[in-house]
C-alpha positions in Angstrom: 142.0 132.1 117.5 141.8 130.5 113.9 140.1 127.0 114.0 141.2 124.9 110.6 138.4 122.7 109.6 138.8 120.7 106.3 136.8 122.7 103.4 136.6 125.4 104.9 139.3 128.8 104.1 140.1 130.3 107.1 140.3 134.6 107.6 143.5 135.7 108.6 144.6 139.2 109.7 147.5 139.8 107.6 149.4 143.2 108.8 152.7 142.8 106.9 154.4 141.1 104.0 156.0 138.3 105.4 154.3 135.3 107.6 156.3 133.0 110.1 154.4 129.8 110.9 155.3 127.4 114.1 154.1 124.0 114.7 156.3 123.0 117.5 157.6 124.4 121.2 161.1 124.7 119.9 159.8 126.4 116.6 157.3 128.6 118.4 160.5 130.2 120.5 162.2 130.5 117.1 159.1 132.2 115.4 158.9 134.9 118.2 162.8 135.3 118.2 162.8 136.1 114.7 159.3 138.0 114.7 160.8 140.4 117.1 164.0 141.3 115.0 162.2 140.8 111.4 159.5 143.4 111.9 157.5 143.3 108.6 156.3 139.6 110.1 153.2 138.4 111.5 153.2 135.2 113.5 151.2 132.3 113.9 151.2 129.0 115.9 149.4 126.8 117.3 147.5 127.1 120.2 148.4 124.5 122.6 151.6 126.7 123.0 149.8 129.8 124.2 152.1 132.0 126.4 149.9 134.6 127.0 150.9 137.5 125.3 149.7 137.0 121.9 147.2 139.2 121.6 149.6 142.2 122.8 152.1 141.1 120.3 149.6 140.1 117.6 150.1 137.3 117.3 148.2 134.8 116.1 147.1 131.4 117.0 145.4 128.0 115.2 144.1 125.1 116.0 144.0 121.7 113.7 146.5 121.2 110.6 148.5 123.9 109.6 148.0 122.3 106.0 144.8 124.0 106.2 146.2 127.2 106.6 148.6 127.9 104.1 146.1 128.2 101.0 145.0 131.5 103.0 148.6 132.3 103.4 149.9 131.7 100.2 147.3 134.2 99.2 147.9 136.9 100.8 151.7 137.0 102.0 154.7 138.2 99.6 156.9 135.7 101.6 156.2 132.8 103.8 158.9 131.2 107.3 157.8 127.7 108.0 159.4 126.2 111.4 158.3 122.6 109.9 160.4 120.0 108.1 161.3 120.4 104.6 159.8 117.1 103.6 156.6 118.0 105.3 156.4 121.5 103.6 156.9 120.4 100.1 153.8 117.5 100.5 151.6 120.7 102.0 152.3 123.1 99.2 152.8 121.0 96.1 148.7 121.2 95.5 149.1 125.0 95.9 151.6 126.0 93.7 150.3 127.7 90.3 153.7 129.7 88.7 156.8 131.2 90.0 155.3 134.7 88.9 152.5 134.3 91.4 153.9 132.2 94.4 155.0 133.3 97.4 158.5 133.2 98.3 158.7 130.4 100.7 161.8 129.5 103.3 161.8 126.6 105.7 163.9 126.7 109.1 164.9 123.4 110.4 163.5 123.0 114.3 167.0 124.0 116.0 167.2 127.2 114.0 170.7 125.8 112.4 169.6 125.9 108.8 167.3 128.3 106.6 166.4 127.3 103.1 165.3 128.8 100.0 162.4 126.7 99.0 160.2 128.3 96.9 160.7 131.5 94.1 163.8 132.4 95.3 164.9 134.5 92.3 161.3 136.4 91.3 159.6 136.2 95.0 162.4 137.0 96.6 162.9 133.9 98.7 167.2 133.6 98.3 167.4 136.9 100.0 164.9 136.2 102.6 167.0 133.4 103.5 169.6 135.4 103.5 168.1 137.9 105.9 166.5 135.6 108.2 170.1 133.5 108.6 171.4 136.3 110.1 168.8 137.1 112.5 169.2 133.7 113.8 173.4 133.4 113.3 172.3 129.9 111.0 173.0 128.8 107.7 171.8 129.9 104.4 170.9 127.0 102.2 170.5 128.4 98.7 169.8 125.6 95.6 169.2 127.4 92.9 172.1 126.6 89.8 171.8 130.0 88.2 173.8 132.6 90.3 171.6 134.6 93.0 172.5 138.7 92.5 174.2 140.0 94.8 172.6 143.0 95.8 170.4 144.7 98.5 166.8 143.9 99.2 164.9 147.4 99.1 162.0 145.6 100.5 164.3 143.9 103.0 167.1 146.1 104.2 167.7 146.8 107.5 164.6 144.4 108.4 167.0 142.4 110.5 168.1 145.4 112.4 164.1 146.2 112.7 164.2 149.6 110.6 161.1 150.3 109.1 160.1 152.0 105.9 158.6 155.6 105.9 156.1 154.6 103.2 156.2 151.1 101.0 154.9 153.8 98.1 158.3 153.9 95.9 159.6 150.1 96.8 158.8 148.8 93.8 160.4 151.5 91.2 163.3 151.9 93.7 164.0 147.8 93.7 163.9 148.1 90.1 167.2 150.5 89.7 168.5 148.6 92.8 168.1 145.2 90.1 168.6 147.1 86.6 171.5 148.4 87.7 171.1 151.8 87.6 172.6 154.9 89.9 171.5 154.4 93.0 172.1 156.6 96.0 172.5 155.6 100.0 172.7 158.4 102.7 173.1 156.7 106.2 172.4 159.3 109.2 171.9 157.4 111.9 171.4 152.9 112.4 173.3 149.8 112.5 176.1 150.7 109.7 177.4 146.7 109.4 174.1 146.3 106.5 176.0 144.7 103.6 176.6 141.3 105.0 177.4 139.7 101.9 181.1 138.3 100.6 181.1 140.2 97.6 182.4 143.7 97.1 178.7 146.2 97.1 177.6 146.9 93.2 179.3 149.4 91.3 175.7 150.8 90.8 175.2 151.2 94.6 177.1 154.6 95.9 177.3 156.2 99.6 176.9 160.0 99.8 177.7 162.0 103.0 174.3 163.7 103.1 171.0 164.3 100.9 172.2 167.3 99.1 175.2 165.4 97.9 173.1 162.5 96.9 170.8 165.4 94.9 173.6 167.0 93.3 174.6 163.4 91.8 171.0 162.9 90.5 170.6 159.4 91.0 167.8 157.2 89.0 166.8 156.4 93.0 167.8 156.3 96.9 168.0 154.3 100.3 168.0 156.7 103.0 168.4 155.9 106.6 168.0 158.4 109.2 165.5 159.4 112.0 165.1 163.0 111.4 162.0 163.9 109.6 163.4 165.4 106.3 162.7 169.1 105.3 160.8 170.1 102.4 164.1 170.4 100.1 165.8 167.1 101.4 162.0 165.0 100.1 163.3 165.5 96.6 165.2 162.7 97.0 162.3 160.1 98.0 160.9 161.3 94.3 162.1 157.9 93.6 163.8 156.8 97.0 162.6 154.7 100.1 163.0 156.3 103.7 164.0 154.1 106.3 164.0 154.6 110.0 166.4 153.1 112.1 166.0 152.1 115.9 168.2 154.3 117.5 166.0 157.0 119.1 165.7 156.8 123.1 163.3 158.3 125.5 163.8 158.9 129.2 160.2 160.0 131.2 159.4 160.5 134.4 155.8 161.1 135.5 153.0 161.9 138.1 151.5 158.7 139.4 147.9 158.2 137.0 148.8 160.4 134.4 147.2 159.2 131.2 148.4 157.7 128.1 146.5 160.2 125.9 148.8 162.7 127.7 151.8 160.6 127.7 151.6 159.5 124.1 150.9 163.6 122.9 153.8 165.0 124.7 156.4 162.3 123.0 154.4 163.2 119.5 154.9 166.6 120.3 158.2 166.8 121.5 159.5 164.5 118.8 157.8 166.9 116.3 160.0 169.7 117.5 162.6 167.8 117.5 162.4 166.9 114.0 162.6 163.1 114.8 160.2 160.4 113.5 158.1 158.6 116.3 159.0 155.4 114.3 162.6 155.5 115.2 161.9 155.0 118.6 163.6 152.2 120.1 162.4 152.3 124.5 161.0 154.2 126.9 163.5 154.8 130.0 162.2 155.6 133.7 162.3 154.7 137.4 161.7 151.3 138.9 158.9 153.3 140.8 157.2 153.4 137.6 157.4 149.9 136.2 153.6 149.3 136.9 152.3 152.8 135.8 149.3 152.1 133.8 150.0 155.5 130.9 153.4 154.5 130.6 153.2 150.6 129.7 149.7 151.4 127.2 152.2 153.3 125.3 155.1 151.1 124.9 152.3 148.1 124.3 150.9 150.2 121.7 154.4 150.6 119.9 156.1 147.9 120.5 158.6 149.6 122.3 161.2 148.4 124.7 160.3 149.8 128.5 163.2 149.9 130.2 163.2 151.2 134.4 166.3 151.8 136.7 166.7 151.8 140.6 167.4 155.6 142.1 171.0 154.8 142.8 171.5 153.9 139.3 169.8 156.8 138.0 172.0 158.5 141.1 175.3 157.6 139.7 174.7 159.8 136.4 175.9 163.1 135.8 173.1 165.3 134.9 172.7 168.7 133.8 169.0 169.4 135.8 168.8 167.8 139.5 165.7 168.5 141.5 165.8 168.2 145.0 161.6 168.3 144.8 162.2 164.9 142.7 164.5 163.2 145.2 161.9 163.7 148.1 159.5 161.6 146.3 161.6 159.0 144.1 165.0 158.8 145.6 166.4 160.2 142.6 167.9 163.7 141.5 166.1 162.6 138.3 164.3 160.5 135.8 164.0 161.4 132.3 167.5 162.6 132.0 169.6 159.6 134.3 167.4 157.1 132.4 168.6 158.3 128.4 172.1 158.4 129.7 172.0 154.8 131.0 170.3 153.5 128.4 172.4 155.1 125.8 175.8 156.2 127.2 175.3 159.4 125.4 177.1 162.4 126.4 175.4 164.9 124.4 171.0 165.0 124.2 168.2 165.7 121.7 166.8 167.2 124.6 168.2 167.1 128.7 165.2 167.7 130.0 161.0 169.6 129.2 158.5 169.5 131.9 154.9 169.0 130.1 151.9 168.6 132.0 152.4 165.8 134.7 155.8 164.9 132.8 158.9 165.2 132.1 160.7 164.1 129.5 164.4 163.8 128.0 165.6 162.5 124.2 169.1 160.6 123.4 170.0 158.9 120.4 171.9 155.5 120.6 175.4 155.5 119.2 176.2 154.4 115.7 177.6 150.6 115.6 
């Protein structure tokens, strides 16, 4: 726990660019609603509202005046959420400020979540977007105040956040934002993820094009590119991240069934493994699907805490009513179920057709569907 004591600047464990800060009970609900959508966050709040999980979800919590805090913050954070009132955030970080070149973006988020507001650098830190962004997480209104018109374009350092996509690497954001701004040819190639991205009421820039695959988007020879897609790309296709940010959707699900005290060293190596021949990136995982028999299984539940993943278990007649390809009478003695891995995906996902029915590893088995495109 941080402890603010006047003088003194707190250490703070940043892990992303953006920082959501909570003072209240209403605003501490808000700040882990939002946290859990906008991924590139970290959270803090104070600690009278402790619910227990913080540490697991890292996040973090203070004690004293949140005044105290934000010089540490300003510091370090490309774009700061304050859950306080706009009145009170402009008397905290007027003897802060130094240039808009320098400051963070900052956006404030009125206690009910019905307003988000550009405070601070909106055009050069980014903060009109990020109101943008975080609006539509929370279905409020964006309050933008600058005079001069805001472009109208997309946010490399930002898209998708709201849908929780992740970058690849943050290694070509900056040169790739640049084109996105200057106006240059830019490619997008969607595989796979929330297709419903350009949220704006303005027609996408003319310098912004769609391609139906990578080697179309090569051909074109874009200045840079926005791909989306959970397959890990071959050694031809990573031409295009030259100058181009990967992103990877939430869309990949996994169904597993296990022996009771298997490990998470041997749980966690058989999803890396079978994701690798897969050719799927572990960072477009979205849950973990089993049997009600295994909510409390020690391997399983270290995994999905250790990548945030949603864990997901079913009762044997749900997992019954499935159609699947492999049932195992050997697995019905024991469970109740004809199976695990494979009901589980199928529920989850209503797919038809799997990465993978079914691969017994070890003491597991394990099955891979994809979520369908919305």
């Amino acid at each position: 726990m941080i402890e603010l004591q006047e003088g003194i600047i707190p250490e703070i464990e940043q892990q992303n660019p953006y920082a959501i800060v909570a003072i209240t009970k209403h605003g501490v609900q808000l700040a882990r609603k939002l946290n859990s959508s906008f991924i590139h966050s970290d959270v803090y709040y104070m600690s009278k509202f402790e619910q227990g999980d913080e540490e697991a979800k890292h996040i973090q919590l203070f004690s004293g005046s949140v005044r105290m805090l934000l010089p540490s913050l300003f510091k370090q954070y490309k774009g700061i959420i304050l859950i306080i009132s706009l009145g009170a955030v402009v008397r905290m970080i007027a003897p802060i400020l130094k240039d808009k070149k320098t400051d963070p973006a900052v956006v404030v988020i009125d206690d009910r979540g019905e307003n988000v507001i550009s405070v601070l650098s909106g055009h050069l830190g980014g903060a009109n977007q990020l109101t943008h962004e975080v609006a539509h997480v929370l279905d409020a209104r964006a309050i933008i105040t600058t005079a001069s018109d805001v472009q109208k374009t997309i946010p490399v350092d930002l898209f998708g956040s709201r849908f929780g996509w992740e970058w690849d690497s943050d290694e070509k954001l900056t040169p790739v934002s640049a084109s996105v701004v200057n106006e240059e040819p830019v490619a997008i190639v969607q595989e796979s993820g929330e297709t419903n991205w350009w949220h704006l009421d303005s027609s996408m820039p003319e310098n912004l094009k769609t391609y139906a695959s990578i080697q179309e988007a090569l051909n074109a020879k874009p200045n840079a590119a926005l791909v989306i897609t959970h397959r890990i790309l071959s050694k031809e296709e990573e031409q295009i991240l030259k100058n181009g940010v990967l992103y990877r959707p939430k869309n990949v699900v996994i169904g597993m069934g296990c022996n009771r005290g298997t490990s998470a060293e041997e749980i966690e190596q058989v999803i890396q493994n079978t994701l690798n021949e897969l050719q799927i990136s572990m960072k477009s995982v979205k849950a973990l699907c089993t049997i009600e028999l295994k909510k409390d299984e020690v391997g399983l539940l270290e995994v999905v805490s250790k990548y945030g993943w949603e864990f997901v278990y079913y009762k044997p007649e749900e997992l019954n009513a499935q159609n699947i390809e492999a049932p195992s009478d050997t697995v019905f003695k024991y469970t109740g179920a004809y199976g695990v891995s494979e009901p589980a995906v199928r529920i989850y996902t209503g797919a038809e057709n799997l990465e993978l029915v079914k691969k017994k590893s070890g003491n597991t088995t394990i099955s891979v569907a994809l979520m369908k495109r919305v």
